[in-house]
Kinemage of the C-alpha trace (Angstrom):
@kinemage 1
@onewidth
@group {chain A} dominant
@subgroup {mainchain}
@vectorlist {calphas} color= white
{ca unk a 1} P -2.649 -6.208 17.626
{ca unk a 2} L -5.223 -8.317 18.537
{ca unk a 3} L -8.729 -6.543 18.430
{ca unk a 4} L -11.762 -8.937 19.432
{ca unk a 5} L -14.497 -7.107 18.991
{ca unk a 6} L -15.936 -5.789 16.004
{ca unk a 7} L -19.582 -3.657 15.456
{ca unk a 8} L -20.781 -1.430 12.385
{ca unk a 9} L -22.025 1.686 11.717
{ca unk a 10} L -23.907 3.002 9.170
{ca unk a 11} L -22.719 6.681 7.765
{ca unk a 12} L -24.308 8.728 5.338
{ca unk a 13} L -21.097 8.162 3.219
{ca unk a 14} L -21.176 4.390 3.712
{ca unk a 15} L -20.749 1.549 6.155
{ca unk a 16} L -18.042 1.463 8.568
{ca unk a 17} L -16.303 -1.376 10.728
{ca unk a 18} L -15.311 -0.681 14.592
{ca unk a 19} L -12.840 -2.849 15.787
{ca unk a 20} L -11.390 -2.964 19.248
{ca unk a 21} L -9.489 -4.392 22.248
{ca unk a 22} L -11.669 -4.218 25.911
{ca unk a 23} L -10.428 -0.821 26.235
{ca unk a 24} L -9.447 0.915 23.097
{ca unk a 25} L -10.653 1.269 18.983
{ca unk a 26} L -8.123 -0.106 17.171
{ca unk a 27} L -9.745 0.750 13.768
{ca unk a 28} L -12.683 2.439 12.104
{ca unk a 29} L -12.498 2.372 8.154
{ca unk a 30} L -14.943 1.955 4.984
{ca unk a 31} L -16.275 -1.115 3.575
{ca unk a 32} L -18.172 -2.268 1.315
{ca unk a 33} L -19.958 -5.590 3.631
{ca unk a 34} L -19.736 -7.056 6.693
{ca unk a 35} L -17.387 -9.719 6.282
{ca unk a 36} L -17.736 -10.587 9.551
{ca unk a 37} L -20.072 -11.076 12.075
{ca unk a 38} L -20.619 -8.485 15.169
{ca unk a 39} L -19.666 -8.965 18.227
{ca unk a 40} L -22.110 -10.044 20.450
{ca unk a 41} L -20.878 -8.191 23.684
{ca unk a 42} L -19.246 -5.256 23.071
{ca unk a 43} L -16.371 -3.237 25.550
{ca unk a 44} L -17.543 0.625 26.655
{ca unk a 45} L -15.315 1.667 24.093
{ca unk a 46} L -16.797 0.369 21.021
{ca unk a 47} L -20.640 1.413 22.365
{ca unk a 48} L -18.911 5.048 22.853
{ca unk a 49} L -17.309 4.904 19.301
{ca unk a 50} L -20.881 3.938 17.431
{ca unk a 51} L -22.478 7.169 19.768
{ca unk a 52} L -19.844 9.350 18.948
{ca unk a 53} L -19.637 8.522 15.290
{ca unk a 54} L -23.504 9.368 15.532
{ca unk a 55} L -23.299 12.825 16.963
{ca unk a 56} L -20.479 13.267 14.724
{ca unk a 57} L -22.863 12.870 11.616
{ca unk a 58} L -25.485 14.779 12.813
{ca unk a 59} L -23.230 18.112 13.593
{ca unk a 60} L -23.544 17.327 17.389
{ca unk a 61} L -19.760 16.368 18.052
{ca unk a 62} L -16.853 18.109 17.121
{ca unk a 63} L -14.255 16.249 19.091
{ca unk a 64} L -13.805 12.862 19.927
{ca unk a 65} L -13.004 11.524 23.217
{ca unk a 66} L -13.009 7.615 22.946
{ca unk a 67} L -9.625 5.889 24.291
{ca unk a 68} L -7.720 4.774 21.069
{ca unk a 69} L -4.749 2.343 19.916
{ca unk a 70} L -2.633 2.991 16.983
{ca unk a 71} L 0.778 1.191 17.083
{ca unk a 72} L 3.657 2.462 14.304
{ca unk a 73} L 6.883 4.197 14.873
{ca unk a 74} L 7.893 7.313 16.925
{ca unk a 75} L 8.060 9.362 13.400
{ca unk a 76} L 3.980 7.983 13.274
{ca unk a 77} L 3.181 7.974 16.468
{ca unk a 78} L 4.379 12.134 16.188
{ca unk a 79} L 2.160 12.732 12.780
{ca unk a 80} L -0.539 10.938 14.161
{ca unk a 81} L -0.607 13.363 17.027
{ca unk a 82} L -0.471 16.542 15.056
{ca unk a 83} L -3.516 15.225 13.451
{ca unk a 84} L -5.227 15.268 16.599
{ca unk a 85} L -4.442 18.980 16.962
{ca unk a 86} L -5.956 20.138 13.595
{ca unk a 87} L -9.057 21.730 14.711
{ca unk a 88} L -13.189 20.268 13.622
{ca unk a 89} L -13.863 22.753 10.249
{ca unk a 90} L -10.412 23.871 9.774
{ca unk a 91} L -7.932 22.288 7.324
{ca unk a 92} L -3.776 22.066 7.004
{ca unk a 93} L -1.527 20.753 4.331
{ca unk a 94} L 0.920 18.553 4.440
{ca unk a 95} L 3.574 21.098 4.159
{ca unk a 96} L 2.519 22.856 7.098
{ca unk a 97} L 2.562 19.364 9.342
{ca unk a 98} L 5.976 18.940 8.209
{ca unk a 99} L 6.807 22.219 9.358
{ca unk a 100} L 5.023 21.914 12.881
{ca unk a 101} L 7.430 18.531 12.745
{ca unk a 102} L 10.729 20.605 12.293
{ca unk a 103} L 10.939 18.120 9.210
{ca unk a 104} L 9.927 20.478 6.001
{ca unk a 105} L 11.181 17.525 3.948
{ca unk a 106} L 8.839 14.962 5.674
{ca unk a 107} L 5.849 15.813 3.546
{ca unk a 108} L 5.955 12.198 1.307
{ca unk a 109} L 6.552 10.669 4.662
{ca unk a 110} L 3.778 12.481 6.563
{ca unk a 111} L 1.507 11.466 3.858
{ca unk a 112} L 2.256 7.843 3.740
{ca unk a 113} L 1.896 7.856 7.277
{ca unk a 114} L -1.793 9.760 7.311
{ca unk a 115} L -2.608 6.297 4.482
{ca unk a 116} L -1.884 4.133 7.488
{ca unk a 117} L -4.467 5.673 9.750
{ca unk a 118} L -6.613 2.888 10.944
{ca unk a 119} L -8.948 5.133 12.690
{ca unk a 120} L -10.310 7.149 10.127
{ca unk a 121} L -12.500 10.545 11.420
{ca unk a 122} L -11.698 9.949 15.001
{ca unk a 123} L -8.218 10.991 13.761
{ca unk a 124} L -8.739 13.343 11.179
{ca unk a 125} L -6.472 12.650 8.372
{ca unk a 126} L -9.178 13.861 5.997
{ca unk a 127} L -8.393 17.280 7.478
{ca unk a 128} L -4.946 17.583 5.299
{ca unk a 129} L -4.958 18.802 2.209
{ca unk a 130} L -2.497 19.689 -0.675
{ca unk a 131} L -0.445 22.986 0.061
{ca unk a 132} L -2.282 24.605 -3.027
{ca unk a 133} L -5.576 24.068 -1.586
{ca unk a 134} L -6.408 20.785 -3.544
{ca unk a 135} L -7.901 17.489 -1.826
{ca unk a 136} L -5.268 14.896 -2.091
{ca unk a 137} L -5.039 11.275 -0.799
{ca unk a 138} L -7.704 9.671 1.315
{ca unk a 139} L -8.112 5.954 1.993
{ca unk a 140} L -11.941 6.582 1.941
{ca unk a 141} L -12.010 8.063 -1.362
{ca unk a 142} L -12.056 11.613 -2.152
{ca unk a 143} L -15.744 12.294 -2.720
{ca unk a 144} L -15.559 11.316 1.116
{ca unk a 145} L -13.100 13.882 1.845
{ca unk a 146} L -15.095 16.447 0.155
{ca unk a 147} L -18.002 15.213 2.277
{ca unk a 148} L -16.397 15.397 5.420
{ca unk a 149} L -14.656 18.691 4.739
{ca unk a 150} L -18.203 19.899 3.636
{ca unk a 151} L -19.952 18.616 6.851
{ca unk a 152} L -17.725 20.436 9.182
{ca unk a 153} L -18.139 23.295 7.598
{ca unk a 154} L -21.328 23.408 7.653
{ca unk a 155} L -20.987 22.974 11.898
{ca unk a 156} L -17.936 25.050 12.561
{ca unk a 157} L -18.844 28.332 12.197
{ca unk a 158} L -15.793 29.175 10.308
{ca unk a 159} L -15.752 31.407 6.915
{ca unk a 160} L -15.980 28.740 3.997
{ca unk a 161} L -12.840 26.859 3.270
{ca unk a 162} L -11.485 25.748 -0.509
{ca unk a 163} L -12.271 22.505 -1.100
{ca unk a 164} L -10.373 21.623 -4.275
């Protein structure tokens, strides 16, 4: 997937690269540098993404509402979608995805898939934990789980949540 334009934000749990087509993100990850340049136009999308991100961080958004493009398979494409349902402050395991997929096997699978996210926050793999309450798995490393599961706590009005 071709994605031409790229920006970056800085988060208070590291840089982060924005990359997308005229009319969708196509990724938002961690790095360490800019290994490449930003764009020097950028699409409505991206400009929405670096806003959103922003109110994100500073407890003002709970929900994001940026167009988005993730290609992978149907099984993917399903996983990816439950993510979107698991609400800001509130956590699920990977057991109870698989469950919500009529798959209760699926849980290796569900996880692998979550590690293929390419839009990390906007779709809220850090959200899914281990069945036992534990933090398990995140691309972004898990201090930066711990953060983001901390941060929307703090905003969500919910009763505190375990956190490993």
């Amino acid at each position: 997937m071709e994605s031409p334009y790229t920006t970056f934000f800085s988060s208070p749990i590291g840089l982060m690269e924005i990359n997308s087509t005229d009319k969708a993100v196509t990724t938002v990850s961690f790095v360490e540098t800019k290994e490449k340049a930003p764009s020097v136009s950028m699409p409505d999308c991206l400009k929405e993404c670096v806003e959103q991100l922003d109110e994100y961080f500073r407890g003002a958004r709970k929900a994001f509402t940026i167009p988005t493009l993730l290609e992978g398979t149907s099984f993917q494409q399903q996983v990816w979608h439950e993510l979107g349902n698991i609400p800001f402050g509130k956590t699920t395991s990977y057991m109870a995805m698989a469950r919500k997929l009529n798959n209760p096997n699926a849980m290796r699978a569900i996880g692998n898939t979550n590690s293929k996210n390419k839009i990390c926050i906007l779709l809220p793999c850090h959200r899914v934990i281990g069945h036992d309450g534990s933090l398990v798995g995140y691309a972004g490393g898990l201090w930066r789980k711990k953060w983001l599961l901390a941060h929307e706590q703090t905003y969500s009005g919910y009763q505190q949540m375990k956190l490993f």
